[in-house]
Backbone as numpy.savetxt, mean C-alpha at the origin, in Angstrom:
# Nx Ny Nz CAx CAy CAz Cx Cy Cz
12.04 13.69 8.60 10.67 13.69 9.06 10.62 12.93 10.38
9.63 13.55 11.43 9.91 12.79 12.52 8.53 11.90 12.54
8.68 10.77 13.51 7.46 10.20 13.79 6.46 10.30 13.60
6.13 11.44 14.53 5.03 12.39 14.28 4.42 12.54 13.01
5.67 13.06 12.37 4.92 13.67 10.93 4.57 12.40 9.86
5.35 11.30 9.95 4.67 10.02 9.54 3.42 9.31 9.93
3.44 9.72 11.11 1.79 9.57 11.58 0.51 10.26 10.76
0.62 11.25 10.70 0.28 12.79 10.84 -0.23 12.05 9.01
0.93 11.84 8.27 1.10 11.77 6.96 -0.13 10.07 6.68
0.25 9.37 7.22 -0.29 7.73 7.58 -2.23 8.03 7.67
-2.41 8.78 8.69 -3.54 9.08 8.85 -4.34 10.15 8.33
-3.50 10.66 6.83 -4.46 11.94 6.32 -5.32 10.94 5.37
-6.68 11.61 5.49 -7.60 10.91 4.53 -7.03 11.06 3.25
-6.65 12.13 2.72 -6.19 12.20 1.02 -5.37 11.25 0.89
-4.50 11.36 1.45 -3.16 10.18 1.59 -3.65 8.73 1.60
-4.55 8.84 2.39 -5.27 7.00 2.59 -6.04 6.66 1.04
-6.64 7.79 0.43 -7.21 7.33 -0.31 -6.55 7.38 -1.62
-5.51 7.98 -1.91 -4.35 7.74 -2.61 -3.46 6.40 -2.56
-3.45 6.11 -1.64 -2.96 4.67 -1.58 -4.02 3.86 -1.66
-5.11 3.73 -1.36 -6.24 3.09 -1.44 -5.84 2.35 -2.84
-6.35 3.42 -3.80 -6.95 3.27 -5.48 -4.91 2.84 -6.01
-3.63 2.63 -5.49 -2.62 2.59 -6.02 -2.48 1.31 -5.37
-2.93 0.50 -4.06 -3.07 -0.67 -3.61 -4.13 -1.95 -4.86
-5.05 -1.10 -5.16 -6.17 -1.94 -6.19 -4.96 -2.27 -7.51
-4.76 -0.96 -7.53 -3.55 -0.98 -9.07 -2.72 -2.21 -8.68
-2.11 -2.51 -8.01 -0.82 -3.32 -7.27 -1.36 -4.75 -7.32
-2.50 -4.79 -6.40 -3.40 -6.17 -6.24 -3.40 -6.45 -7.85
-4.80 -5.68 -8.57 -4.61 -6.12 -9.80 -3.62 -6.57 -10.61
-2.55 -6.11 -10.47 -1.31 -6.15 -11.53 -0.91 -7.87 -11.09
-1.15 -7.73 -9.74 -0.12 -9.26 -8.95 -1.06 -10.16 -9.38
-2.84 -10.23 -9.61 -3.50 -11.16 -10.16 -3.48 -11.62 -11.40
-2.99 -10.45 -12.25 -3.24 -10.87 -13.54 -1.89 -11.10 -14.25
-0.35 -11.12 -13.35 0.57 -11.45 -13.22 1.13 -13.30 -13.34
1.44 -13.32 -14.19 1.47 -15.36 -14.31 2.81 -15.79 -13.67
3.86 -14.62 -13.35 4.52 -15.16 -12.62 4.83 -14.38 -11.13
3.67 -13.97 -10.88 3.20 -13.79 -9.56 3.31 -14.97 -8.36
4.16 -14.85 -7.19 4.09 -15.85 -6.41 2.41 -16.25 -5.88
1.89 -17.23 -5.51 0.80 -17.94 -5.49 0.58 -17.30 -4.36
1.03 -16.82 -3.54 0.71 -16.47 -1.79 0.62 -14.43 -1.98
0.90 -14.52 -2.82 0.60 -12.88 -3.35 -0.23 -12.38 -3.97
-0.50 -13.91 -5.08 -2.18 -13.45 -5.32 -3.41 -13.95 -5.13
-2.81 -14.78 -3.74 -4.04 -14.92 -2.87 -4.57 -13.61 -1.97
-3.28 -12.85 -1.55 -3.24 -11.76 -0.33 -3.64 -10.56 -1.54
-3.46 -10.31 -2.49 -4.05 -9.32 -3.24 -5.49 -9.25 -3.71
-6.15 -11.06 -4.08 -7.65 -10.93 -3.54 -7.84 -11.04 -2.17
-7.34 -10.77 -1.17 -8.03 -10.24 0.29 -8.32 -8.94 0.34
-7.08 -8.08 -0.36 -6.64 -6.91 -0.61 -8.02 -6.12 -1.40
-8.34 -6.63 -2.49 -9.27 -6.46 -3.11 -10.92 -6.43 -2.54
-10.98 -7.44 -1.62 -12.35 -7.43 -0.90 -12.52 -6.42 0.09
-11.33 -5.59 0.43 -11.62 -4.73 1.78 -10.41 -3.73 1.25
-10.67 -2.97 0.13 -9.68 -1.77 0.11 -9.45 -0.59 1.22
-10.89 -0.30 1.67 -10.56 0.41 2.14 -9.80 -0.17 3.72
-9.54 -1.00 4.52 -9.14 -1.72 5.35 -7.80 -2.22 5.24
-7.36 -2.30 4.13 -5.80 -2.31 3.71 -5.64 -1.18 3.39
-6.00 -0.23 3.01 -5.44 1.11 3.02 -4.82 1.65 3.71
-5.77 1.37 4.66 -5.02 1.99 6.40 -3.67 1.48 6.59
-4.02 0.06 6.34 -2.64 -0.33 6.85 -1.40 -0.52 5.88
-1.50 -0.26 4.47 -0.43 0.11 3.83 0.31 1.96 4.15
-0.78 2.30 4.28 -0.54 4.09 4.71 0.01 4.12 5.76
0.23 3.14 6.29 1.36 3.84 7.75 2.50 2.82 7.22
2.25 1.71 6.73 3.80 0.95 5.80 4.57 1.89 5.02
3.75 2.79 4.37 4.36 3.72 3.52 5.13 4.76 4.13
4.07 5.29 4.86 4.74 7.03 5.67 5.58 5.84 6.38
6.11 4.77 6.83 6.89 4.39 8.27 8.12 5.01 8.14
8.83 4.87 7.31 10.22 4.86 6.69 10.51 5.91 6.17
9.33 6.99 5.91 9.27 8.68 6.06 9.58 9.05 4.51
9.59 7.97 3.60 9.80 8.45 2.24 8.61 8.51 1.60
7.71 8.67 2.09 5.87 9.09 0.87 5.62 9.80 2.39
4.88 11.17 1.56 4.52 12.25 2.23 3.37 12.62 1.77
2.50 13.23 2.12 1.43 14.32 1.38 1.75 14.40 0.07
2.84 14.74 0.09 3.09 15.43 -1.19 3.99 14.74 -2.53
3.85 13.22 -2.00 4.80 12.28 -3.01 3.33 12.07 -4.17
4.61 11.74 -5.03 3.68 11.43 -6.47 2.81 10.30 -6.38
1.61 9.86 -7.20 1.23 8.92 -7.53 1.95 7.87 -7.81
3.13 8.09 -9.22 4.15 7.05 -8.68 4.83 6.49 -7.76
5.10 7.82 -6.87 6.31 7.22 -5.74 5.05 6.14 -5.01
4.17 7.04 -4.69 3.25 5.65 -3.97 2.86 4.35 -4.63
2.87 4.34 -5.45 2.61 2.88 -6.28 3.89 2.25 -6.37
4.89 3.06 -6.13 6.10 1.76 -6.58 7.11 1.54 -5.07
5.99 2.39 -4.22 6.70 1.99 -2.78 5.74 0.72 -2.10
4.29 1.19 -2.48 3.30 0.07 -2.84 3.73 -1.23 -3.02
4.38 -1.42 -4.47 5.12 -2.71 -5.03 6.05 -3.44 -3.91
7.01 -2.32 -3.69 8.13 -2.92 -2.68 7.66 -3.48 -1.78
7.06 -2.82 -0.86 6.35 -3.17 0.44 5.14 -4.64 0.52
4.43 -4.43 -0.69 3.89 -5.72 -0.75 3.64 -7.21 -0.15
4.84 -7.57 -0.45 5.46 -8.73 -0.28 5.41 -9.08 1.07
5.52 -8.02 1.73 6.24 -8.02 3.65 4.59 -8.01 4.33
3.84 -7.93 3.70 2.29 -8.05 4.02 1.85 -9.26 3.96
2.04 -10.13 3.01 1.71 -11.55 2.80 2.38 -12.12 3.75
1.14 -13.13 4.17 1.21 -13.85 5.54 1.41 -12.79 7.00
1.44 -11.84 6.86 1.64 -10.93 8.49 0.13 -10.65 9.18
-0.95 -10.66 8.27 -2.34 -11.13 8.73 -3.04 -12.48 8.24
């Protein structure tokens, strides 16, 4: 996949809002998580107050690396979701 099409993929509304509602899943899980690092589930209630505003910017974390497409599962996005996470805390 080239650039482009990670863009292309980053900025489709379906796609944003697919990660949207799999970002809430993620946040939630890391809050109600007891051995959740403390700086993760602070950044997952930020996450929580402005979904749609982290959306955006997990949706181009996701498409970057060209493995979630249009057409990846609900899972693949939630557990690329998970991975990626982490690399968000503290970068805003």
């Amino acid at each position: 996949m080239s650039l482009l099409t990670a863009y292309t993929t980053a900025t489709n509304d379906a796609f944003i809002n697919r990660v949207r509602m799999a970002l809430i899943d993620v946040a939630l899980t890391l809050i109600i998580d007891a051995g959740a690092p403390a700086d993760q589930k602070t950044f997952a209630r930020k996450v929580l107050r402005e979904p749609r505003v982290w959306a955006s910017h997990f949706a181009f974390g996701g498409a970057a690396d060209e493995t979630l497409t249009n057409a990846s599962t609900d899972a693949q996005i939630k557990t690329k979701l998970q991975a990626i996470f982490p690399s968000y805390v503290g970068a805003f």
